[in-house]
N, C-alpha and C positions, 0 to 999 in steps of 0.2 A: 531639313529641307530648306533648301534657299527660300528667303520672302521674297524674289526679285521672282519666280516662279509660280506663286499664284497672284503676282500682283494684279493682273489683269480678271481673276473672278468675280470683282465685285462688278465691275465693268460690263464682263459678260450676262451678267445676271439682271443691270437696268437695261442692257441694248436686247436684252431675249422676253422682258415684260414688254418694253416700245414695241416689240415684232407682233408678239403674239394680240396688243392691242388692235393694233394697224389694220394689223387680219382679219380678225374675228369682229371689228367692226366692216370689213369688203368684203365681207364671204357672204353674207346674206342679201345684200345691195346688188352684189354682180350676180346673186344666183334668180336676183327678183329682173333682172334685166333681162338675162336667158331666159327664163320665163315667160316675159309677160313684155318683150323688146319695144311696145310702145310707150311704154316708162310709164303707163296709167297708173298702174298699185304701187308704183310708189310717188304716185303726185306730180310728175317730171313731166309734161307736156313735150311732143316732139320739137314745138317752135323752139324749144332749148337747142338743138339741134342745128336750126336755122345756119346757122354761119359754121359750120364744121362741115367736114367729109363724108361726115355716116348719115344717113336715111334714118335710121332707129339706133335704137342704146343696145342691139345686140354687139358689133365688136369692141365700144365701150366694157359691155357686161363681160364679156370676155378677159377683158384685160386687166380688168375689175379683180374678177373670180379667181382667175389664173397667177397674178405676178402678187398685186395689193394683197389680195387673201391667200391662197393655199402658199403662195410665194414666200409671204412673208411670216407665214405660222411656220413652216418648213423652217426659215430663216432664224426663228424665234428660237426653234428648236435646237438649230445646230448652233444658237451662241451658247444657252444652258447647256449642253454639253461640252461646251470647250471646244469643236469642230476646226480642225487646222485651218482653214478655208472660212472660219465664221466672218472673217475681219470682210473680207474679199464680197460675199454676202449680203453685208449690209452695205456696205458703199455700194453695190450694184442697187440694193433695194432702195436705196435712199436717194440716191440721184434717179432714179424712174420716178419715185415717187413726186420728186420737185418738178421733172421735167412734166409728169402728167398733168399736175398742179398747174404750171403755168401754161399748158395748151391749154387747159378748160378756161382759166381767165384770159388769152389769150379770144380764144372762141364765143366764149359764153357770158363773159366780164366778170368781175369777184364780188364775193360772199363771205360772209367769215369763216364757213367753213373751209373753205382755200387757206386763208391766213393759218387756223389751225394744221392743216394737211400738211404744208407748204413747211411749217414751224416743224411738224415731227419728222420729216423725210429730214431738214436741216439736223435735226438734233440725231438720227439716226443714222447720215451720213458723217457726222462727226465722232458718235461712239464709235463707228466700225473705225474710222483713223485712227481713235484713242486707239482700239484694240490693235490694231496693225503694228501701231508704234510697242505697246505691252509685247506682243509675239517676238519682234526682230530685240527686245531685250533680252526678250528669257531665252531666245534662241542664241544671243550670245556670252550670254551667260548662262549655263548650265546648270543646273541643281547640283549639289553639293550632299552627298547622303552624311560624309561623315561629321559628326558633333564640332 
């Protein structure tokens, strides 16, 4: 088999740990928000609010739960598999993630965890390019079965 054909799995394998990180740290955050939308159990007073659109952290939590978490565990998923569409995926997931990132410092001012947030959506939207650019290789270059 051609190595220009799996060149992109080792790729896929750090951009599908960054996903499922991403996630599995928003699943529980935005489920605590649906829950509990005046941010008290998790420490979040509404005046965090103050300067934004929303009234409470329910469609925060929402957007939280939905895109950040099952989005991105979904996303995780389909780069570990190889998913034709994974590359597509994380640039969509990566550029939400910046853009979210800088409405909350935008809204609410920054924190380090911004800087962190902010640093993985960057490094998440650049593995999905790496992979983009790995696909349209191997897609023009074929694998090769014979020896």
């Amino acid at each position: 088999m051609n190595q220009t054909k799996n060149s992109g799995k080792p790729l896929s394998v750090v951009l599908g740990i960054l996903q499922i990180f991403i996630g599995i740290g928003a699943v529980p955050a935005g489920l605590m928000m649906l829950l509990d939308p005046s941010g008290s159990s998790l420490g979040m007073p509404l005046s965090m609010l103050a300067n934004t659109p929303f009234p409470n952290f329910l469609i925060p939590g929402i957007f939280l739960l939905m895109v950040n978490g099952i989005g991105s565990i979904l996303g995780g998923l389909a780069s570990f598999r190889r998913y034709r569409h994974a590359d597509k995926i994380a640039v969509g997931l990566g550029v939400f993630l910046i853009l979210w990132i800088v409405a909350q410092v935008w809204w609410m001012g920054i924190h380090w965890l911004h800087i962190m947030y902010v640093t993985l959506g960057v490094v998440e939207l650049t593995l999905g390019l790496l992979l983009r650019k790995h696909l349209r290789i191997d897609s023009k270059n074929p694998a090769e079965d014979s020896p």
